[in-house]
VEXFIDREN-486910 format. One record per residue: z, x, y of N, C-alpha, C in turn; residue in one letter; chain. Coordinates in steps of 0.1 Angstrom, whole numbers, padded with zeros to 4 digits. Last residue first. Layout:
N
PT    n.zz    n.xx    n.yy   ca.zz   ca.xx   ca.yy    c.zz    c.xx    c.yy   resn   chain
PT       Z       X       Y       Z       X       Y       Z       X       Y      A       A
...
This chain:
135
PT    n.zz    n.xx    n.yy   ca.zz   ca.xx   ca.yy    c.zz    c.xx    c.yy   resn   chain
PT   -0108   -0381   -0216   -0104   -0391   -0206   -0093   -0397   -0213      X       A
PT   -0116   -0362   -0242   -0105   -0355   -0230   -0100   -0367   -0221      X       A
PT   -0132   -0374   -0256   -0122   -0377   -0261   -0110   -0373   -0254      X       A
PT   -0158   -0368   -0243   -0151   -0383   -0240   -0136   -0385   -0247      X       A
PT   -0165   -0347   -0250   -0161   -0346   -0240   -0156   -0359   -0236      X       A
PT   -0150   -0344   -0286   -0163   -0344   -0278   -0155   -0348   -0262      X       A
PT   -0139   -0316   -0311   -0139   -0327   -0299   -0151   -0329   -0293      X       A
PT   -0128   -0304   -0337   -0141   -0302   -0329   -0134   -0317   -0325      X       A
PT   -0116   -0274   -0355   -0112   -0284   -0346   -0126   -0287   -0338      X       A
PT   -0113   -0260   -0373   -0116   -0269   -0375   -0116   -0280   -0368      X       A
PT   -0101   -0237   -0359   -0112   -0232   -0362   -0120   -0250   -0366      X       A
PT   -0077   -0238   -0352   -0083   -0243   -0335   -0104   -0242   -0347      X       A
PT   -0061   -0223   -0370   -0058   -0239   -0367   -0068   -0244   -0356      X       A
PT   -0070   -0199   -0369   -0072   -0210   -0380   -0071   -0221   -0379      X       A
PT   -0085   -0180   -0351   -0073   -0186   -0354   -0077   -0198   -0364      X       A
PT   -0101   -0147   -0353   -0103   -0159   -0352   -0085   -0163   -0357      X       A
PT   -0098   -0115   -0339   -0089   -0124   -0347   -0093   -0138   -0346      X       A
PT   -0114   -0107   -0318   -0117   -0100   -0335   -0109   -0110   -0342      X       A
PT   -0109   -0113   -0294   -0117   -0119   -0302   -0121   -0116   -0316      X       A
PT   -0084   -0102   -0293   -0079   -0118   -0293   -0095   -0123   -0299      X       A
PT   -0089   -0074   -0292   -0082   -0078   -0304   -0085   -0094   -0303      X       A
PT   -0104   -0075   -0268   -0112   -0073   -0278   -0104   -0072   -0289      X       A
PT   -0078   -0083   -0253   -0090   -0090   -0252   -0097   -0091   -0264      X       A
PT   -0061   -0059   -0254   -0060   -0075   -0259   -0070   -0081   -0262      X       A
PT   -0084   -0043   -0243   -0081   -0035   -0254   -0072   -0052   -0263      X       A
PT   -0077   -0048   -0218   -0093   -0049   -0224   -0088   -0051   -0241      X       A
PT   -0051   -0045   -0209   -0057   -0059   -0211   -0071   -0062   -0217      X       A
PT   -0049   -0012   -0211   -0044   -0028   -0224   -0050   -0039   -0226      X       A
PT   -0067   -0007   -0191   -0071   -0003   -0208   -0063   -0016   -0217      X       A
PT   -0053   -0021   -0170   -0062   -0026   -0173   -0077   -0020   -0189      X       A
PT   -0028   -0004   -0172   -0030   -0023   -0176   -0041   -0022   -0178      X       A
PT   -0042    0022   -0165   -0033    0016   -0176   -0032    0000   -0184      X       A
PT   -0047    0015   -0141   -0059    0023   -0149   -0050    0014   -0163      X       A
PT   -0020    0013   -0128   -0035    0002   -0131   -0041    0000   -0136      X       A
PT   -0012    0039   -0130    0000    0021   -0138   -0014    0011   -0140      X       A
PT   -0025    0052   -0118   -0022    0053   -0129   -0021    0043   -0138      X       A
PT   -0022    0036   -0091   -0037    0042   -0093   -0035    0047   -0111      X       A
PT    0005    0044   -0089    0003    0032   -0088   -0013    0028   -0090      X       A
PT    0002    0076   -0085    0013    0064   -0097    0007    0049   -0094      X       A
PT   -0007    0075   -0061   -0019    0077   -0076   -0008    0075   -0089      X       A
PT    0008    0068   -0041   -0005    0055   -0047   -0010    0063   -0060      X       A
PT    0036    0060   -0036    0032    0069   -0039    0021    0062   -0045      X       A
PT    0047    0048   -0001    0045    0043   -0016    0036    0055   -0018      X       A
PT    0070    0040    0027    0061    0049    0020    0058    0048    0011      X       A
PT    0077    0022    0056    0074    0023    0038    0068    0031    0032      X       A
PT    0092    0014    0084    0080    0019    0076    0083    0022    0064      X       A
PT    0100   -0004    0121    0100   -0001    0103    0091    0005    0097      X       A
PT    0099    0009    0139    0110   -0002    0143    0111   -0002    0125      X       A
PT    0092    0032    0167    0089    0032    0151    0104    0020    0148      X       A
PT    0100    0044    0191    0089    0036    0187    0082    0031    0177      X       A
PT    0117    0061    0189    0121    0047    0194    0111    0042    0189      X       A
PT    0118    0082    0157    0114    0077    0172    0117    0069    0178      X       A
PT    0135    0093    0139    0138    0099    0149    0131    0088    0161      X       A
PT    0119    0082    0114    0133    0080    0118    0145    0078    0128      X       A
PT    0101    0100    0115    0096    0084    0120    0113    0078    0123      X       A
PT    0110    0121    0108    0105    0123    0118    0103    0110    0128      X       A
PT    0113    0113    0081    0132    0119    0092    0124    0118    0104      X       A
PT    0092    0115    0072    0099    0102    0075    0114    0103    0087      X       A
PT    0084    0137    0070    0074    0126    0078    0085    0116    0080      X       A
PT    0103    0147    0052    0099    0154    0066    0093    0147    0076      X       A
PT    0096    0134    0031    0110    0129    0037    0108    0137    0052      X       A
PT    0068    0143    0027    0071    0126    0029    0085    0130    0035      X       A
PT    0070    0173    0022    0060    0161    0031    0065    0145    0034      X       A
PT    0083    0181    0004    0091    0180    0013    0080    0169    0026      X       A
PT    0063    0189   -0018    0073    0180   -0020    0081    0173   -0008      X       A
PT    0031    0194   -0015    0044    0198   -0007    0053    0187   -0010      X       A
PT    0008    0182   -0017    0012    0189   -0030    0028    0192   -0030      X       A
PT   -0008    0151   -0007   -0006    0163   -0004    0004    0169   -0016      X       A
PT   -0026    0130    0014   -0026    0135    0001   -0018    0150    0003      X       A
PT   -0023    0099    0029   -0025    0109    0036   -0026    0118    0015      X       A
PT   -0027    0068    0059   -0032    0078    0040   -0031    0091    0042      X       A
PT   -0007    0051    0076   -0013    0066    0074   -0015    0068    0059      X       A
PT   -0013    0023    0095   -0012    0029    0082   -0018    0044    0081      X       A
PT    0003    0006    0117    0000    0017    0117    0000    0019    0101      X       A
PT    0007   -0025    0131    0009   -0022    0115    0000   -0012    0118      X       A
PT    0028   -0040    0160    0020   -0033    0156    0017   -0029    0142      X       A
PT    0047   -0070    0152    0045   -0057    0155    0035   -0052    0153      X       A
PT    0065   -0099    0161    0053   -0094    0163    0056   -0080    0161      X       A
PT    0091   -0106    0165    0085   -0112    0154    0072   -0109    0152      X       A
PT    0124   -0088    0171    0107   -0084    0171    0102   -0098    0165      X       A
PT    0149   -0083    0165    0148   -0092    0176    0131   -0094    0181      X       A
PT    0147   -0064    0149    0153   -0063    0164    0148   -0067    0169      X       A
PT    0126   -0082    0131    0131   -0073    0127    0134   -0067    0142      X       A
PT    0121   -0114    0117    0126   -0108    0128    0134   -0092    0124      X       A
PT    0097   -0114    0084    0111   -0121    0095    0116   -0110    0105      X       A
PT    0074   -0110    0090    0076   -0117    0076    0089   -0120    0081      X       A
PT    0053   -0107    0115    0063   -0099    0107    0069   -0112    0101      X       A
PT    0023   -0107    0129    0034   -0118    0129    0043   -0107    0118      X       A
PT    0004   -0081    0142    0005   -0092    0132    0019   -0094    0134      X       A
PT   -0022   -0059    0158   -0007   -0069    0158   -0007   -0079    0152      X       A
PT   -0037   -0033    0139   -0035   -0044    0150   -0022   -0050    0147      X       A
PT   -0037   -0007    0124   -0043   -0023    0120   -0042   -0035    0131      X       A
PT   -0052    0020    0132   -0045    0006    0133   -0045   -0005    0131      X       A
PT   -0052    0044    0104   -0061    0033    0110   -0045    0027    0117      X       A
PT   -0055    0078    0099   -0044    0069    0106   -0052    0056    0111      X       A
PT   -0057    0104    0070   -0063    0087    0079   -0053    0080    0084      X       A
PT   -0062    0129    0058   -0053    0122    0065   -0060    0113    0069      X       A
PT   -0070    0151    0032   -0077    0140    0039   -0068    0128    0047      X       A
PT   -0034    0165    0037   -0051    0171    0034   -0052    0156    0036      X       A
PT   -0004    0183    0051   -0011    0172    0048   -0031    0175    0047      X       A
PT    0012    0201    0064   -0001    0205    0055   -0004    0196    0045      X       A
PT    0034    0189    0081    0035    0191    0065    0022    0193    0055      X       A
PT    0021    0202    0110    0032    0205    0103    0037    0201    0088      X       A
PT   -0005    0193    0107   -0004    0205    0110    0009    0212    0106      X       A
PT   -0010    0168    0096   -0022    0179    0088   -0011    0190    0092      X       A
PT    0009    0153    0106    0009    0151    0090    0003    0165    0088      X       A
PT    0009    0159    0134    0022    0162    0126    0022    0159    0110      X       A
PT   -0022    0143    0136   -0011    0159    0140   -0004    0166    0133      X       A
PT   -0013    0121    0132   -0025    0127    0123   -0019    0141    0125      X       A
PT    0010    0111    0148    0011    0111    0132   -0001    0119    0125      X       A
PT   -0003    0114    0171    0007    0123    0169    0011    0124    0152      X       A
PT   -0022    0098    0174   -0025    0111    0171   -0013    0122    0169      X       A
PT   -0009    0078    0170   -0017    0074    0162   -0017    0094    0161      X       A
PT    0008    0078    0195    0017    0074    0184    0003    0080    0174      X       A
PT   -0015    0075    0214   -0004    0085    0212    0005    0090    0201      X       A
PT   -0021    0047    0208   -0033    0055    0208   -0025    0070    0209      X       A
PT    0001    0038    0223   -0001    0036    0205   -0011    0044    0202      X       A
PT    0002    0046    0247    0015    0047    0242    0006    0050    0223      X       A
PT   -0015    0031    0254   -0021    0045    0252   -0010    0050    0244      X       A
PT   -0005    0001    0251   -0020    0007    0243   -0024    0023    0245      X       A
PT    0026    0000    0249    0012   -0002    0254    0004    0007    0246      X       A
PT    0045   -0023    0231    0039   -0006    0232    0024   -0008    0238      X       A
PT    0059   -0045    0220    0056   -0041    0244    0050   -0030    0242      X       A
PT    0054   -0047    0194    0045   -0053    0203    0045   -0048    0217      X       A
PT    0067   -0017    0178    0070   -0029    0182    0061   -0032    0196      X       A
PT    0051   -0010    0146    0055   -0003    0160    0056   -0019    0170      X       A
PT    0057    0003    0115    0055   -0005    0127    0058   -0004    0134      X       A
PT    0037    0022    0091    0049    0019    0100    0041    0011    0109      X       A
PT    0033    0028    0054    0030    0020    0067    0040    0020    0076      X       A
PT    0016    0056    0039    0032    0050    0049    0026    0038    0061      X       A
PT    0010    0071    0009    0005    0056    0020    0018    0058    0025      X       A
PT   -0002    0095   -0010    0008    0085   -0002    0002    0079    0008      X       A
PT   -0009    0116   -0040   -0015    0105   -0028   -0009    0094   -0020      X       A
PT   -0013    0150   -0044   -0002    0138   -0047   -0007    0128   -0034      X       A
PT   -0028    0168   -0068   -0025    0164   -0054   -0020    0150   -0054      X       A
């Protein structure tokens, strides 16, 4: 099962049922029409945007988690977000690639680690200082 994030934004004049609308229509349209499984639509509230996007500098940050097997899921969700007025930007990222890639660094970086201390160095081995000699 395949794990995605889409963040969209939704621009600031959206009234509050307007977005409470928005919210259930993306849980909706994920589970019912692309047989989307454990869906979560949080709002994150209104935040400053990183630069003006039409003419916006505030937007709403709508994050949907969602998991699913259907190839066609994401570009279907997205033609759809495509389609709204109410949708100004959104991003979709595949998270269990990205849940992989991490697992991964962080076997290497161990795996350096417990080489960097198996290998004493020779030139630092003779080396002694005292704390007055650092000023």
């Amino acid at each position: 099962m395949k794990h995605y994030e889409t963040m969209v934004v939704v621009p600031p004049n959206v009234k509050e049922a307007e977005l409470n609308s928005l919210v259930e229509a993306f849980t909706e349209d994920l589970k019912n029409r692309h047989s989307a499984s454990d869906v979560n639509v949080q709002v994150w509230g209104k935040r400053v945007l990183a630069y003006p996007i039409k003419k916006f500098t505030e937007g709403y940050y709508i994050l949907c988690d969602y998991h699913s097997d259907n190839e066609n899921t994401v570009s279907d969700f997205e033609s759809r977000l495509r389609l709204s007025e109410n949708v100004i930007r959104f991003l979709t990222i595949r998270r269990d690639l990205e849940e992989k890639t991490g697992e991964k660094l962080r076997a290497k970086l161990l795996k350096r680690k417990t080489k960097v201390k198996e290998e004493p160095t020779e030139e630092y081995d003779n080396f002694n200082y005292e704390e007055n000699d650092l000023d």
